[in-house]
VMD Tcl script that builds the backbone (N, CA, C; Angstrom):
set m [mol new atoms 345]
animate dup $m
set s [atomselect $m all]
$s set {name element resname resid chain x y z} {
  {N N UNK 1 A 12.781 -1.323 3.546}
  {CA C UNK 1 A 11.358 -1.427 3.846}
  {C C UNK 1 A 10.577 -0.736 2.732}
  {N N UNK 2 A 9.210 -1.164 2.380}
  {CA C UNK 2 A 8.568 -1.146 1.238}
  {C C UNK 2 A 7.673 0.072 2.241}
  {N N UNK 3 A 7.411 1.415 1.483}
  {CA C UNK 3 A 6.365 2.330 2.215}
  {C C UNK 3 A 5.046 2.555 1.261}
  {N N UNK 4 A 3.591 2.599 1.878}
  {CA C UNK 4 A 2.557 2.968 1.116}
  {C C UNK 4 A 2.996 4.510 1.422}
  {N N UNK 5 A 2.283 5.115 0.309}
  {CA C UNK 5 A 2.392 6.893 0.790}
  {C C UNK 5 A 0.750 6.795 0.086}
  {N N UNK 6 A -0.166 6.932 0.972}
  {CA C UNK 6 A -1.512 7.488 0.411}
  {C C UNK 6 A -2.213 8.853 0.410}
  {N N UNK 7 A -3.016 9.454 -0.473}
  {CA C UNK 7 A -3.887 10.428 -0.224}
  {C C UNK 7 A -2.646 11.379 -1.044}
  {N N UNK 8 A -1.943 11.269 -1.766}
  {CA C UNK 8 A -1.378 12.218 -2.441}
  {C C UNK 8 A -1.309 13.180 -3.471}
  {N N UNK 9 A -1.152 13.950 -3.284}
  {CA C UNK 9 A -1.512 15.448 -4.412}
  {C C UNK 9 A -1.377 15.131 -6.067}
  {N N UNK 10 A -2.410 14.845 -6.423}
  {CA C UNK 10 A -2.298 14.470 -7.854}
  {C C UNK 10 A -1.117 15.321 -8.809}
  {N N UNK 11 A -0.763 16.175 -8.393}
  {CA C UNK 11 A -0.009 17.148 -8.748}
  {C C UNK 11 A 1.618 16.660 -8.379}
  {N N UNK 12 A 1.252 15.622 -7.369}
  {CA C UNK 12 A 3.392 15.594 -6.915}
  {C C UNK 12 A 4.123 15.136 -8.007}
  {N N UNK 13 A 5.153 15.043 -8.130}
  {CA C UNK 13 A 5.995 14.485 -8.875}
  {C C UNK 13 A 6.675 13.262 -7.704}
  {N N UNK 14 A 7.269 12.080 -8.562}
  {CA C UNK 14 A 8.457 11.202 -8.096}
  {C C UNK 14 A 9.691 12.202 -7.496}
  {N N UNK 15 A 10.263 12.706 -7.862}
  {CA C UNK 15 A 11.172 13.922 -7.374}
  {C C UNK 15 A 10.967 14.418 -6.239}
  {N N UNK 16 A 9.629 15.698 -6.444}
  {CA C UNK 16 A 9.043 15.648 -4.866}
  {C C UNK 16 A 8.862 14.513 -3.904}
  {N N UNK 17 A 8.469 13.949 -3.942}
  {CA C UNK 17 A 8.369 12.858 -2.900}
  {C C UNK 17 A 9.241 12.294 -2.508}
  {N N UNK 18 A 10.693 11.717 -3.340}
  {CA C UNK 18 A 11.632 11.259 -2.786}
  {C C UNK 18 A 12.178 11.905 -1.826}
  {N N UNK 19 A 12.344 14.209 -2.401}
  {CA C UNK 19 A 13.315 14.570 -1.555}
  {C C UNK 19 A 12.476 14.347 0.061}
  {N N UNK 20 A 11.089 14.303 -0.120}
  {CA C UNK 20 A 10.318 14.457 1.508}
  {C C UNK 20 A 11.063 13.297 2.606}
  {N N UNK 21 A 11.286 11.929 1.663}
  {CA C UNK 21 A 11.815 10.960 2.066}
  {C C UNK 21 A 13.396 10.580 2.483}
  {N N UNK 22 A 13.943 11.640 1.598}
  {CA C UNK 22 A 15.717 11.561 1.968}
  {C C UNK 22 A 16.070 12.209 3.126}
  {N N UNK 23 A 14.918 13.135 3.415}
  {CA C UNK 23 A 15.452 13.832 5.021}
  {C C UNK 23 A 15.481 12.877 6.007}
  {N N UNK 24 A 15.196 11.562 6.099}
  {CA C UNK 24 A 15.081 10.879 6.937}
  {C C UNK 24 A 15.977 9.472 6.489}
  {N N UNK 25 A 16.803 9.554 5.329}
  {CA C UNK 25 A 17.612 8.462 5.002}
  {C C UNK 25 A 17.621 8.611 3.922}
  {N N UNK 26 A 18.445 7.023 3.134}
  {CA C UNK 26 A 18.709 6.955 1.892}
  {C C UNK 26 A 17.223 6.386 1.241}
  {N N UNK 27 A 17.214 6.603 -0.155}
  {CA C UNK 27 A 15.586 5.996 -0.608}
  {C C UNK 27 A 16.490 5.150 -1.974}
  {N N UNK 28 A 15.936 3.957 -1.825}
  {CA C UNK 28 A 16.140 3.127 -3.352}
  {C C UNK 28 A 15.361 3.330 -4.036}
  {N N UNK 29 A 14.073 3.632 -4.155}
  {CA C UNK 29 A 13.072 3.737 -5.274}
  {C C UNK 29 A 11.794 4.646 -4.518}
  {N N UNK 30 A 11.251 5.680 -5.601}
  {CA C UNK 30 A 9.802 5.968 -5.672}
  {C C UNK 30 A 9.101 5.827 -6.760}
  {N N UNK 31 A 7.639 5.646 -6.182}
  {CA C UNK 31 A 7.134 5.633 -7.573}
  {C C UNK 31 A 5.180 5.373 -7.353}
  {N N UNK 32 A 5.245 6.430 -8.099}
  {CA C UNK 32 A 3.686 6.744 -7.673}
  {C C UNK 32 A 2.833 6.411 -8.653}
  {N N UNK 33 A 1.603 5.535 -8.535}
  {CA C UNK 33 A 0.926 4.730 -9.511}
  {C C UNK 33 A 0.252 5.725 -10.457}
  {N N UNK 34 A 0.008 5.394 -11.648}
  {CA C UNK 34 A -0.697 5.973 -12.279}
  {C C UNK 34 A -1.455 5.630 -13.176}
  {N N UNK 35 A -2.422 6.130 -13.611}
  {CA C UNK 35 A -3.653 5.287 -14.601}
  {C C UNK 35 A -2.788 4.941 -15.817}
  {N N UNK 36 A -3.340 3.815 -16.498}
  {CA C UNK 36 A -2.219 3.082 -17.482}
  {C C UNK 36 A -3.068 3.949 -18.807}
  {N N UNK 37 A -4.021 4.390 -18.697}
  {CA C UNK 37 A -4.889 4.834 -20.187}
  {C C UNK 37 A -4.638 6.934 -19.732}
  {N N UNK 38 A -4.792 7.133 -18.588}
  {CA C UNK 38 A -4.616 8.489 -18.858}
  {C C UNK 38 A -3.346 8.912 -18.355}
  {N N UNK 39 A -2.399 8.310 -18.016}
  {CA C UNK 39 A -1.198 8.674 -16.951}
  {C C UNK 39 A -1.292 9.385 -16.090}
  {N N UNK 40 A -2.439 10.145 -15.402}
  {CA C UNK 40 A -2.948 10.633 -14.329}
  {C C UNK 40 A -2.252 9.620 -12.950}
  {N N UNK 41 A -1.873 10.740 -12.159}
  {CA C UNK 41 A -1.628 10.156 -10.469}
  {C C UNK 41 A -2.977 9.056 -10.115}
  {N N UNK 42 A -2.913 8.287 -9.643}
  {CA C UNK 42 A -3.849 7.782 -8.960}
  {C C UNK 42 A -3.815 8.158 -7.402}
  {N N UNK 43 A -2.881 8.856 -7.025}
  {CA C UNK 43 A -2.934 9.411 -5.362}
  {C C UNK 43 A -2.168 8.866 -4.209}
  {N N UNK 44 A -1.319 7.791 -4.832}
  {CA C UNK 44 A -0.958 6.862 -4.012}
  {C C UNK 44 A 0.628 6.388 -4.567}
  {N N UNK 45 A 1.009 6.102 -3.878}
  {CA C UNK 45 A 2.664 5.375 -4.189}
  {C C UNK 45 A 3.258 4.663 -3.404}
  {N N UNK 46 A 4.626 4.166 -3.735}
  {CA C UNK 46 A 5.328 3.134 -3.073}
  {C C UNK 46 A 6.649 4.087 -2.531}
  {N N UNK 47 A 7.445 3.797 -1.486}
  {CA C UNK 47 A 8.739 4.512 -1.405}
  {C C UNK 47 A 9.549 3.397 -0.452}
  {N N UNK 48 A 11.141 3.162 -1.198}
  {CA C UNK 48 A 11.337 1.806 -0.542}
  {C C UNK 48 A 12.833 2.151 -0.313}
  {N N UNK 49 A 12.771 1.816 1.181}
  {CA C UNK 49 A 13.934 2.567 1.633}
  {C C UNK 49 A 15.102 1.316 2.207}
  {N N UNK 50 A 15.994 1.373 2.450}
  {CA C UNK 50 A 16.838 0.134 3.103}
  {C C UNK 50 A 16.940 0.106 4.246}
  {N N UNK 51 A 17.115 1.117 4.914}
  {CA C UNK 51 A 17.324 1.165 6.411}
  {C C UNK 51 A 15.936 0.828 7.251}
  {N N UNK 52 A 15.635 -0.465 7.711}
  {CA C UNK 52 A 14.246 0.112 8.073}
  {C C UNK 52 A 14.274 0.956 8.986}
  {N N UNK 53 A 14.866 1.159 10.285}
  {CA C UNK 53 A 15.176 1.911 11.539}
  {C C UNK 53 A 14.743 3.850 10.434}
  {N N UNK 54 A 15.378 4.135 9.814}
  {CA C UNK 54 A 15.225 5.145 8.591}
  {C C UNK 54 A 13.128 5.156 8.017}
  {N N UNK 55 A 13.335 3.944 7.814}
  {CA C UNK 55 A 12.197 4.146 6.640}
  {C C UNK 55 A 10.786 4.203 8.642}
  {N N UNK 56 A 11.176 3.680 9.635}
  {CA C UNK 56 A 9.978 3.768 10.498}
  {C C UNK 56 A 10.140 5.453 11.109}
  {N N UNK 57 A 11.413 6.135 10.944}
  {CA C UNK 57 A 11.320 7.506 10.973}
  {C C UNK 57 A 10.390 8.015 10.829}
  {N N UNK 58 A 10.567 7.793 9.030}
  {CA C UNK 58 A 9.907 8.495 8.095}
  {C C UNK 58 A 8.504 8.169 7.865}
  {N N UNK 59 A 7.867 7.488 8.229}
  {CA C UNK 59 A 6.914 6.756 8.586}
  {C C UNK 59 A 6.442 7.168 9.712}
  {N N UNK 60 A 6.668 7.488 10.789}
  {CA C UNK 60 A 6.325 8.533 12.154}
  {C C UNK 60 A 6.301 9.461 11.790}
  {N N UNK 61 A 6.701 10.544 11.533}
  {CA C UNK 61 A 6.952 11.753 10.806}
  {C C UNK 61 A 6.150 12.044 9.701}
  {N N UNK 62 A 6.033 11.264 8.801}
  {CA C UNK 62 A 5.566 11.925 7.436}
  {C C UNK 62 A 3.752 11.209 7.493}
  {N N UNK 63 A 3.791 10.663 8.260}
  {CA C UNK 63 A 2.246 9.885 8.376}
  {C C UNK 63 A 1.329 11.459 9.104}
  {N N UNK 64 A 0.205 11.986 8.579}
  {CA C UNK 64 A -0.515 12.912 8.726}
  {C C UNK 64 A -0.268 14.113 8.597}
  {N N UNK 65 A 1.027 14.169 7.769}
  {CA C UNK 65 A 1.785 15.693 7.305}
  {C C UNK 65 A 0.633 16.135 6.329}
  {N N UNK 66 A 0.796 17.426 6.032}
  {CA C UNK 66 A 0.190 18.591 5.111}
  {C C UNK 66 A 1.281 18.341 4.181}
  {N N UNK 67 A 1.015 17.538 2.711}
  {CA C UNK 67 A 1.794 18.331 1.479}
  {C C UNK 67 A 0.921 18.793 0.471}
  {N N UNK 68 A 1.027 20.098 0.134}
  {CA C UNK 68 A 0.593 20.716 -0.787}
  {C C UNK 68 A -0.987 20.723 -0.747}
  {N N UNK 69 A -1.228 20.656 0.697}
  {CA C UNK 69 A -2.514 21.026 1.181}
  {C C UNK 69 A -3.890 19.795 1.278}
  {N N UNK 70 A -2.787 18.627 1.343}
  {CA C UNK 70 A -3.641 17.241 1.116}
  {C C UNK 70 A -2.773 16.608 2.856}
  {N N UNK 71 A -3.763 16.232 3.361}
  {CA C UNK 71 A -3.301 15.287 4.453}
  {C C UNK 71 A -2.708 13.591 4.259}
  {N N UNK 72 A -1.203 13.374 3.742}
  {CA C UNK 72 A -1.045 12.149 3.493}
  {C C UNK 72 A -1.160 11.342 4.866}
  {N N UNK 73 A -0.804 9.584 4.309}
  {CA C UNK 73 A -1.646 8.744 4.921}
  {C C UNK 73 A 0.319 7.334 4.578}
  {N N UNK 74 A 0.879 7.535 5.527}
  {CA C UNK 74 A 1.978 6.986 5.148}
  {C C UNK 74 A 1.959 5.994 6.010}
  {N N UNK 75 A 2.622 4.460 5.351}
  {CA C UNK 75 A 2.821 3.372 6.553}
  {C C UNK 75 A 3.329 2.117 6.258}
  {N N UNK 76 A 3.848 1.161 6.801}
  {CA C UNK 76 A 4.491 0.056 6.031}
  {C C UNK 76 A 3.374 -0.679 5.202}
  {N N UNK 77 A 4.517 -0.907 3.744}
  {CA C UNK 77 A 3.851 -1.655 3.011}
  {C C UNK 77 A 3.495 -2.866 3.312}
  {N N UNK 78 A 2.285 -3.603 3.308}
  {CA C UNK 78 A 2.066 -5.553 3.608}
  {C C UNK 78 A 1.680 -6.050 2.175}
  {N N UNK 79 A 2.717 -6.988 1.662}
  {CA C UNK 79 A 2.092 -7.806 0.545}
  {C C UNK 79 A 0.585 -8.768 0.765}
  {N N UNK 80 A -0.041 -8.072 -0.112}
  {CA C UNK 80 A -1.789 -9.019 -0.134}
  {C C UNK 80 A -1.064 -10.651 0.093}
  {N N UNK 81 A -2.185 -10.884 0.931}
  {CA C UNK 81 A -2.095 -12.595 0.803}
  {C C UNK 81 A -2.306 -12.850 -0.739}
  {N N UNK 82 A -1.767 -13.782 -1.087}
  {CA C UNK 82 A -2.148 -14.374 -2.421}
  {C C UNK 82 A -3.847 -14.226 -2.946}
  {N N UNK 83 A -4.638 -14.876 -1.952}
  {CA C UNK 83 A -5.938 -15.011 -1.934}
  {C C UNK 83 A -6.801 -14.055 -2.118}
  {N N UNK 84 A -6.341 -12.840 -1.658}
  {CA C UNK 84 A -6.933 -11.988 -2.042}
  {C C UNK 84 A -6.567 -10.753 -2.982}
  {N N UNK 85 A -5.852 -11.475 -4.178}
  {CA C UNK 85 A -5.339 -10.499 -5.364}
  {C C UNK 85 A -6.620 -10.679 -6.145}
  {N N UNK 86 A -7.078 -9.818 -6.795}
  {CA C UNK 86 A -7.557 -9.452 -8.146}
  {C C UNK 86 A -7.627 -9.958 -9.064}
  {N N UNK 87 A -8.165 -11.043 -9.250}
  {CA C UNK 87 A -8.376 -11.555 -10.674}
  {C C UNK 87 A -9.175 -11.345 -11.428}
  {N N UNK 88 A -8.896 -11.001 -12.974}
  {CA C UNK 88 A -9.826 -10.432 -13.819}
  {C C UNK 88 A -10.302 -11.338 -14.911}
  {N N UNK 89 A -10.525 -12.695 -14.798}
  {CA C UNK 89 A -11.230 -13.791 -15.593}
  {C C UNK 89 A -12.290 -14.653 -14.447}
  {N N UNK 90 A -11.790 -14.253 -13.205}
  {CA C UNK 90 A -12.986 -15.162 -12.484}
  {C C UNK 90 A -14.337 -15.019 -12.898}
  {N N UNK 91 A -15.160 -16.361 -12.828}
  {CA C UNK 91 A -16.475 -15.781 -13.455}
  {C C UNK 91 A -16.910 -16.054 -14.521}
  {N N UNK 92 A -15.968 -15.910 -15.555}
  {CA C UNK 92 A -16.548 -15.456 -16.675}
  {C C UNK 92 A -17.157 -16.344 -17.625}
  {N N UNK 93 A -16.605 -17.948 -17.163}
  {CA C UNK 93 A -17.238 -18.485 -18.569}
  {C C UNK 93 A -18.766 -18.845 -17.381}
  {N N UNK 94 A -19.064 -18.529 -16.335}
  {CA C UNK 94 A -20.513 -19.011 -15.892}
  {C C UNK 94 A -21.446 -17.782 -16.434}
  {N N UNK 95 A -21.075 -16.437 -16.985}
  {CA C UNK 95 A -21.563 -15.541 -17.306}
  {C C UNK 95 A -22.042 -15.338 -18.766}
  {N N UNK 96 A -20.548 -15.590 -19.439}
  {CA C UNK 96 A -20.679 -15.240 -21.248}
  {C C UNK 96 A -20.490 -16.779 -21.667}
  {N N UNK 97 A -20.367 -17.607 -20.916}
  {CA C UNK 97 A -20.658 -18.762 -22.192}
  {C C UNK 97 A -22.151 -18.780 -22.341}
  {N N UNK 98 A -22.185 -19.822 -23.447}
  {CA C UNK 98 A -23.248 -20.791 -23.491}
  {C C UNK 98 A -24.141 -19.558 -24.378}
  {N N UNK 99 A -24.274 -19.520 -25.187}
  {CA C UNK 99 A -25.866 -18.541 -26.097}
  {C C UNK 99 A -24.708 -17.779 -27.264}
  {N N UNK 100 A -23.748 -17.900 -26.908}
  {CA C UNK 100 A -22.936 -16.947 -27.173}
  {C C UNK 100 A -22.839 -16.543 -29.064}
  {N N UNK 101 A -22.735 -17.675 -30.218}
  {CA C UNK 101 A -22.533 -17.422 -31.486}
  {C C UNK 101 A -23.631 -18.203 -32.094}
  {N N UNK 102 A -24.966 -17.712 -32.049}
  {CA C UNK 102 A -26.259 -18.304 -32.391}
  {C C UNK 102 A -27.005 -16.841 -33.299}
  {N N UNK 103 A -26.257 -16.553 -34.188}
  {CA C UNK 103 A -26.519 -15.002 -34.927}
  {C C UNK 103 A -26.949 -15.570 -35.933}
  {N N UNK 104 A -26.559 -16.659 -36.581}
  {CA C UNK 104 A -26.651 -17.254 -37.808}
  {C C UNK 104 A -28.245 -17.763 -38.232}
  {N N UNK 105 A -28.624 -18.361 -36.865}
  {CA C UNK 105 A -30.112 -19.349 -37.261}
  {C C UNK 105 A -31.508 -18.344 -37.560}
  {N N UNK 106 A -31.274 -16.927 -36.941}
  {CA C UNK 106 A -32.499 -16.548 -37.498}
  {C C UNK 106 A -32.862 -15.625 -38.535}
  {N N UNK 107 A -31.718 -14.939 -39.122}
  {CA C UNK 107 A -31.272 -14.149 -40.342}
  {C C UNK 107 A -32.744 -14.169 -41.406}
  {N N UNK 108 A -32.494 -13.176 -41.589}
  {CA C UNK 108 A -33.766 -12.536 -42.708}
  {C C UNK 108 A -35.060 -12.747 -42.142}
  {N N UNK 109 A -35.321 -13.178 -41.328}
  {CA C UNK 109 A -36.508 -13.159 -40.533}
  {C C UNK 109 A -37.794 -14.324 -41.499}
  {N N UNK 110 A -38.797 -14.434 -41.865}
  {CA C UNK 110 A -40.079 -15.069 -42.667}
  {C C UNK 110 A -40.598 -13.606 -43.497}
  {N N UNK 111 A -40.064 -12.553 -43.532}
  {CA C UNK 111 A -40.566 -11.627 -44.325}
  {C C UNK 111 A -39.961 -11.140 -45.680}
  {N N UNK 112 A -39.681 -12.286 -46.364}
  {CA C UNK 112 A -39.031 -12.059 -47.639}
  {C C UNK 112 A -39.941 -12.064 -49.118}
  {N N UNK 113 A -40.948 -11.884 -48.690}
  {CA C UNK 113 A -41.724 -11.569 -50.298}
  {C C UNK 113 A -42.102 -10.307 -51.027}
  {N N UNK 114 A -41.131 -8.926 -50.773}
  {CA C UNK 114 A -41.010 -7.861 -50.860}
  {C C UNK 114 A -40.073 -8.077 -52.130}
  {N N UNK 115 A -39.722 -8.984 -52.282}
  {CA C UNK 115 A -37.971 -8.732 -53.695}
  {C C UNK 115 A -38.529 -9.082 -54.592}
}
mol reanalyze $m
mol bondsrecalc $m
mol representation Tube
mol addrep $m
C-alpha cells in the first residue's frame, strides 16, 4: 500500500521516517518530496509498504502523532484521476500567441535627423 505522510518536519530525514514506519511492518520505499531548485522538504512524502493489513496499522497509529513537534497527517495514498493532473502548457497558445515577433516594424522610430 502506497502511504501519504503530510505536515512533516522540514527537518526529517528518509531514515527517520522509515524507522517510524518499520515498527509496524516491513517498508519498501520512503521518500519525501522536495523542491527540485532548492532541495528543501516540501513537508510531505510517500511510504509504501506491502502488507496492507501492516501499512492500515500504521496508518491508525501514526495519523495525528507529534513528530518533532509538528502534528502529521498520515493516510492511504489515491492516484489523481487522470483529469485532474496538472498540466503546464494548457492555455498557452490562447495567451502568448498572436503579437508575438513584431519588434522589427517600428525600429528607429521617425526621429532620425540628429546624425
Amino acid at each position: 500500500m502506497n502511504i501519504f505522510v503530510g505536515s512533516l518536519p522540514f527537518s526529517i530525514e528518509e531514515a527517520d521516517l522509515r524507522e517510524s514506519f518499520e515498527a509496524y511492518g516491513a517498508v519498501d520505499s520512503v521518500k519525501i518530496i522536495t523542491d527540485k531548485f532548492t532541495g528543501r522538504s516540501k513537508g510531505f512524502g510517500f511510504v509504501e509498504m506491502p502488507s496492507d493489513e501492516d501499512a492500515q496499522k500504521a496508518i491508525d497509529e501514526l495519523n495525528g502523532a507529534t513528530v518533532q513537534g509538528r502534528t502529521i497527517v498520515v493516510n492511504k495514498s489515491e492516484p489523481k484521476p487522470e483529469g485532474e493532473r496538472r498540466s503546464f502548457n494548457n492555455n498557452r497558445s490562447g495567451s502568448y500567441g498572436g503579437g508575438g515577433n513584431r519588434g522589427g516594424e517600428n525600429r528607429g522610430g521617425g526621429n532620425r535627423g540628429g546624425y
